[in-house]
C-alpha positions in Angstrom: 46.5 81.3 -28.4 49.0 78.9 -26.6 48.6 75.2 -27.4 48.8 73.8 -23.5 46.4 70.6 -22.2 46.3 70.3 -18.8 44.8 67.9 -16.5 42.6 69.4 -13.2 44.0 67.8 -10.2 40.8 67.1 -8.5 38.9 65.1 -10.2 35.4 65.6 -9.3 31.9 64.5 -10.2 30.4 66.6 -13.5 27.0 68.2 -13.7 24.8 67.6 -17.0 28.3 67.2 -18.9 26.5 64.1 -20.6 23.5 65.8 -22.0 25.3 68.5 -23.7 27.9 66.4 -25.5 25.6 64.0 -26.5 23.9 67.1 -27.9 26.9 68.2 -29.9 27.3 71.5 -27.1 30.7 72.7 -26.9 30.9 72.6 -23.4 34.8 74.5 -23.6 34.4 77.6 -22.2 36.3 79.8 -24.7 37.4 82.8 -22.5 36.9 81.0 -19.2 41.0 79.5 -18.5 43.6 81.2 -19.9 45.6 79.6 -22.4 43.3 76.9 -22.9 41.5 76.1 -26.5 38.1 75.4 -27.4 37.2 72.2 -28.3 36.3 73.4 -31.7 40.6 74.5 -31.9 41.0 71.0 -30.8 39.0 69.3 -33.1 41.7 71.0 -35.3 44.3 69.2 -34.4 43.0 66.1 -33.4 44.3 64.4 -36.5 48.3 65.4 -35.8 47.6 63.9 -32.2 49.5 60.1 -31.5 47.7 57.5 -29.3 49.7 58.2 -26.5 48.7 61.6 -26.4 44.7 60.7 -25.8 46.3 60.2 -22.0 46.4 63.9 -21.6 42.7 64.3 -22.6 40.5 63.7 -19.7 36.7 62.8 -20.2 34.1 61.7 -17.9 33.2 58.3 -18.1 29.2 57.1 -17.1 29.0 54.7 -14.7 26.2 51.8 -15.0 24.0 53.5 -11.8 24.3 56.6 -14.2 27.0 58.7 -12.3 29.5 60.8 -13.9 33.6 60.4 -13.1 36.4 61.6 -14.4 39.2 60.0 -16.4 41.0 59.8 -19.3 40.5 59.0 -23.2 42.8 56.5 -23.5 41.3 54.9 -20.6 37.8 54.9 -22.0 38.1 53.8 -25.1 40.1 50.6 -23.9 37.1 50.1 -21.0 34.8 50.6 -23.7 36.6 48.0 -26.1 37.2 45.5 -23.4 33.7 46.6 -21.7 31.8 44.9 -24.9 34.1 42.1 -25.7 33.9 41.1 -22.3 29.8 41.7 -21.9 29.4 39.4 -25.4 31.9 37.0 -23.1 29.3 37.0 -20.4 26.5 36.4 -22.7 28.4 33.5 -24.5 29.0 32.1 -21.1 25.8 32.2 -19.8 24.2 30.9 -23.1 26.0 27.3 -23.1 25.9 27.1 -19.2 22.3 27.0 -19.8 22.6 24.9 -22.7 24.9 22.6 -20.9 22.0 22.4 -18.1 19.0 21.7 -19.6 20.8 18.6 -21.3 21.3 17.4 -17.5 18.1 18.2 -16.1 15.9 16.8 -19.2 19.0 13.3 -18.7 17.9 13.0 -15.2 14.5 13.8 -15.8 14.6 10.7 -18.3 16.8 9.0 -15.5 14.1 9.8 -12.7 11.2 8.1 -15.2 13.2 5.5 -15.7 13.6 4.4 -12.3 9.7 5.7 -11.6 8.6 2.9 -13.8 11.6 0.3 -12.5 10.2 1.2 -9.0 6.4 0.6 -9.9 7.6 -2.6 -11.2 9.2 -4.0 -8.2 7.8 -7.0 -6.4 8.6 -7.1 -2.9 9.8 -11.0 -1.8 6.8 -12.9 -0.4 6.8 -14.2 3.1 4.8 -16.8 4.7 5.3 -19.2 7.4 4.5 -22.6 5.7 0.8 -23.4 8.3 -1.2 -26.6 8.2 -5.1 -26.3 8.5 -6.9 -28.1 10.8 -9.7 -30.2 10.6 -13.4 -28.3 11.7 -15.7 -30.7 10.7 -15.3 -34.5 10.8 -17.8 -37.0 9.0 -19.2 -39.4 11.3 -18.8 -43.0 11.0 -21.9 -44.8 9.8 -22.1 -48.2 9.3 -25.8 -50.2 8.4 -25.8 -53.8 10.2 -28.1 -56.4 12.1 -28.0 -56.5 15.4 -30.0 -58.6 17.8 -30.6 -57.0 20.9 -32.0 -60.4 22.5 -32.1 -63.4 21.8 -36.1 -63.7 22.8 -38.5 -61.9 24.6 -40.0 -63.2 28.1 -43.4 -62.1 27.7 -42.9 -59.1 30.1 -40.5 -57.5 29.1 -41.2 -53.9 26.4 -38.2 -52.0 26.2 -35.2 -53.5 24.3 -32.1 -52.4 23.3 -29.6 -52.7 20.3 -26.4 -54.1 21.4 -24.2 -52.0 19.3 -26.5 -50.8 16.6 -27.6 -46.5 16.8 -29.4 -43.8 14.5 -29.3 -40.6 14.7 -32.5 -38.8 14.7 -33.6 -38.6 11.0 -31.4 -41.5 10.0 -33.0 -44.9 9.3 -33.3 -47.4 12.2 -35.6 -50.4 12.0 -36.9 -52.3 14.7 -37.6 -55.8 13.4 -40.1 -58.2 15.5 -39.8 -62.0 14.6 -39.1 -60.9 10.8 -41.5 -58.1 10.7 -40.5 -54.4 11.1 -42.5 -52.3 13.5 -44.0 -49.8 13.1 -44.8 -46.2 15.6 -48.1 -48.1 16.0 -46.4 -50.9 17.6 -44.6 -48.3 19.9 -42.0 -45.9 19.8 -38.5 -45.0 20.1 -35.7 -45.4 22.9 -33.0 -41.9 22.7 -30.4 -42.0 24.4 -30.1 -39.4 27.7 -26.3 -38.5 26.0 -28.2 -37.0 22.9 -30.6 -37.6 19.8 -30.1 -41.0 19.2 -32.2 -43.9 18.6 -30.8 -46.8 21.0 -34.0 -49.1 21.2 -37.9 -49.3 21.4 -40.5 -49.1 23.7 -43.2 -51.5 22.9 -46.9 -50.9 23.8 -47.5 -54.6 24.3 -44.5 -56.7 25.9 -43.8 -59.4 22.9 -44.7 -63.1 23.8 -42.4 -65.3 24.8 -39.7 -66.4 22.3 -40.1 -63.5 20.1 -37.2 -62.5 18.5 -36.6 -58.5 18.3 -34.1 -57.2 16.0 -32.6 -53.8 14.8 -31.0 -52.2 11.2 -29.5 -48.8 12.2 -27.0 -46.7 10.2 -23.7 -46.7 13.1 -22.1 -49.0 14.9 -21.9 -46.9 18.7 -18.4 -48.1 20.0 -16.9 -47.0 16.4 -18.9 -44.0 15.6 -16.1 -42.1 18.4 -13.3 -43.3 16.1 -12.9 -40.3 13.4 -13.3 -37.7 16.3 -10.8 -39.8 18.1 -8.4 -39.5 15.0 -9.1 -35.9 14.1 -8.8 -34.6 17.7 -4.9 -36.4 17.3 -4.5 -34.3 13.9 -5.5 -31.5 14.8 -2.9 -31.4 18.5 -0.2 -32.6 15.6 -1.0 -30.3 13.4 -1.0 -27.4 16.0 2.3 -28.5 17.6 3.9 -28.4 13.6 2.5 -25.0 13.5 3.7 -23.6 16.2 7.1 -24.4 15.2 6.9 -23.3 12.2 6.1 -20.2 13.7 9.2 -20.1 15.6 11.2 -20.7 12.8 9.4 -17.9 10.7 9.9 -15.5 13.3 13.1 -16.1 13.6 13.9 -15.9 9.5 11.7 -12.7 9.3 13.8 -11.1 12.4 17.3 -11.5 10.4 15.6 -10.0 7.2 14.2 -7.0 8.6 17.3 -6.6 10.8 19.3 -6.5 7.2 16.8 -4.1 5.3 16.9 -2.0 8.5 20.9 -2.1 7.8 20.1 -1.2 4.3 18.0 1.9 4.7 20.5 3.1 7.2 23.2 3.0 4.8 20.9 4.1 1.9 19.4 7.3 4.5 23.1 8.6 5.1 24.1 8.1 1.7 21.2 10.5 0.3 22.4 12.8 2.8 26.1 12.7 2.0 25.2 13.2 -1.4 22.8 16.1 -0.6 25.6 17.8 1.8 27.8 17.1 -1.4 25.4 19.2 -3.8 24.7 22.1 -1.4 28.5 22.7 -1.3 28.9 22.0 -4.7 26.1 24.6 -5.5 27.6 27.7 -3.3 31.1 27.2 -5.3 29.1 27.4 -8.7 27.1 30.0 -6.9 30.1 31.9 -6.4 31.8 31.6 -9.7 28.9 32.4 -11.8 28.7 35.3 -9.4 32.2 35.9 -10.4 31.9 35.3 -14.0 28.9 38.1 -13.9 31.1 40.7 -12.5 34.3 39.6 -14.5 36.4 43.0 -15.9 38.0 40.4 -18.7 37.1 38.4 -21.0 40.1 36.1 -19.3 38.5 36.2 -15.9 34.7 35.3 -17.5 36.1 32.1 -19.2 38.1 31.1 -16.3 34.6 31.3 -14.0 32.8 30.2 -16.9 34.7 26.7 -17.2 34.8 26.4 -13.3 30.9 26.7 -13.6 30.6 24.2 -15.9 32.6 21.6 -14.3 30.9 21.8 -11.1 27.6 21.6 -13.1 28.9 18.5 -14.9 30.0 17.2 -11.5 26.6 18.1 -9.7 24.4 17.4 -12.5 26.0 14.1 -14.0 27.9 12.6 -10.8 26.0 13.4 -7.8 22.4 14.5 -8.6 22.0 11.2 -10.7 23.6 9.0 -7.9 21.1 10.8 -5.4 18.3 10.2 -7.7 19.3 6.0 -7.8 19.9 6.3 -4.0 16.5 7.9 -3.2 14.5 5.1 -5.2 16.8 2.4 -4.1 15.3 3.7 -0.6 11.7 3.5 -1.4 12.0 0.0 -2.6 13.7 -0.7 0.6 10.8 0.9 2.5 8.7 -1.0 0.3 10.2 -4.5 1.3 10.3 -3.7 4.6 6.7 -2.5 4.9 5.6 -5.9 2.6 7.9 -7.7 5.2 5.6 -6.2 8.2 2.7 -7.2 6.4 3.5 -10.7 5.6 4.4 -11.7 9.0 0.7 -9.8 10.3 -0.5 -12.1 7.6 1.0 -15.1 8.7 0.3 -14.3 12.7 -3.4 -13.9 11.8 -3.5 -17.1 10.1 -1.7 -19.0 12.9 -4.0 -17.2 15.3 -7.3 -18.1 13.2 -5.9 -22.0 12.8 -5.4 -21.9 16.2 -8.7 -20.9 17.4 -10.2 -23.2 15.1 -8.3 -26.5 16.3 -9.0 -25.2 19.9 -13.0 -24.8 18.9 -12.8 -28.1 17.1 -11.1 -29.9 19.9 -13.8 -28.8 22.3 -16.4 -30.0 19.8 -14.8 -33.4 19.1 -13.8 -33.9 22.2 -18.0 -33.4 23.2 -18.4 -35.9 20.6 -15.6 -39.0 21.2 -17.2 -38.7 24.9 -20.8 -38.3 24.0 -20.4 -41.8 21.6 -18.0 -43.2 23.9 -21.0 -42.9 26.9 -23.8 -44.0 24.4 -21.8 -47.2 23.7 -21.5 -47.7 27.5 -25.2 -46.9 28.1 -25.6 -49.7 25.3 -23.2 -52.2 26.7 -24.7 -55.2 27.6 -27.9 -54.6 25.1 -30.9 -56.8 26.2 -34.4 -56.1 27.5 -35.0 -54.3 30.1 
């Protein structure tokens, strides 16, 4: 039989080649081409055969989806060397970009605790406008003295006066007849019409003539007007301070806000520069790990494999860490500018309440500077009547 290898011309897809030579079937038909030899001839000669010669041999080669194509031996058996060296590439690859990406995630998970715990820490800066209180009460003057409302009776006469001398109800006030205090026996008490005071006494019997009636009382009317007079002052200076501290506050709090306004603005586009950054970072890595995937050499998968890593390192190290700092750098500024909002509520409400308060109390000491102020006029003059 003539020793002649020839190559088909058309290549086309094989039928359950596969099954039968991994079976061992000698799938040469003997008879079927002329001058052709069986694979069992060929086996005969393989070992004369040089490398060169394994061109002329053509196979079928499996495809990963499973289908069958024709080529060459050479061919194969380079694919299948390269086909494994470059698969254990792939592998390699993939094995320390993972490594090299967990170290990164677990650093900026430790970075993102870090600044968790920095960020629970922070103290926003306290502001407060710097608010006197006012006064709400006032203690009333009192002052225990002698006063003689006349210098005698005239036999007719039964109400008398204190000149300057009042009680208030409750307090003491002693009515004094030639020496001797009186008693409700003797008569009763004189209140003033401008409130519950004790300005005098009614006798029941007019003392005789050249009695001497007297009185011990715990205020002296034309001063008892005097810490009303002085807190109602206070209180309008106080007020008037207040207010312009106000002014000023507001004023302070508007150029701070405005600046941690400016802050966030410049913190909001730099989280989104960097987040622009990543996402474009990410579909280049996307793309080279794609390529490294579906790299034919082991050349190609290291080339993708160190352009993977790089970018990793540069999204990873670089720009996800600076977007963690930026993002907690922007809470804190929310925080300040949120404590910022409070504090000046805070201090409104207290200038409000101290206002309403020194209002309400000038009202009430006002009432009271006049209510003294008409007892001592009511008073003025003293004497019988």
């Amino acid at each position: 039989m003539e020793n002649r290898l020839f190559l088909l011309e058309e290549p086309v897809v094989p039928t359950g080649l596969t099954e039968n030579i991994l079976s061992g079937v000698d799938v040469t038909p003997e008879n079927e081409y002329s001058g052709k030899i069986t694979l069992s001839q060929l086996n005969a000669y393989s070992g004369e055969l040089k490398a060169e010669a394994l061109t002329n041999f053509q196979t079928i080669k499996i495809e990963k989806d499973g289908s069958e194509t024709y080529t060459n031996v050479a061919k194969l058996l380079i694919e299948l060397q390269q086909g494994g060296g470059v698969e254990d590439a792939i592998e390699e690859a993939i094995i320390e970009i993972e490594s090299k990406k967990g170290d990164a995630e677990l650093r900026n998970d430790l970075m993102d605790l870090n600044r968790h715990v920095e960020f629970l820490h922070h103290t926003p800066e306290k502001y407060a406008a710097e608010l006197g209180d006012v006064a709400t009460s006032v203690e009333e003057q009192k002052h225990s003295d002698w006063a003689p409302s006349v210098e005698e009776a005239d036999g007719r006469t039964t109400e008398f006066k204190s000149r300057d001398i009042i009680s208030q109800q409750g307090e003491e006030f002693l009515v004094v007849l030639n020496g001797v205090v009186v008693t409700r026996e003797d008569g009763d008490y004189i209140i003033s019409q401008y409130g519950t005071y004790k300005i005098g006494f009614k006798f029941n019997v007019a003392p005789s003539v050249g009695d001497i009636v007297e009185f011990h009382g715990t205020r002296v009317a034309g001063k008892s007007s005097s810490p009303y007079d002085r807190a109602i002052i206070s209180n309008e200076s106080i007020l008037d301070s207040n207010s312009t501290s106000m002014d000023d506050f507001q004023v302070e709090l508007e150029a701070t806000k405005a600046q941690k306004e400016a802050d966030k603005a410049q913190s909001t586009a730099e989280i989104a520069e960097l987040e622009s950054k990543i996402k474009d970072f990410q579909t280049s890595r996307d793309g080279s790990y794609e390529a490294m995937l579906a790299a034919k050499s082991i050349e190609d998968v290291r080339d993708h494999s160190k352009k993977v890593i790089s970018l990793d390192q540069e999204i990873n190290y670089d720009l996800v860490s600076d977007l963690i700092s930026a993002r907690y750098d922007l809470r804190m500024i929310d925080t300040d500018i949120k404590s910022i909002n409070n504090d000046e509520a805070e201090s409104n409400a207290k200038f409000e309440k101290i206002k309403k308060e020194g209002e309400k109390a000038g009202v009430e000491f006002n009432g009271k500077k006049d209510m003294f102020e008409a007892i001592a006029n009511e008073l003025k003059g003293g004497g019988a009547e």
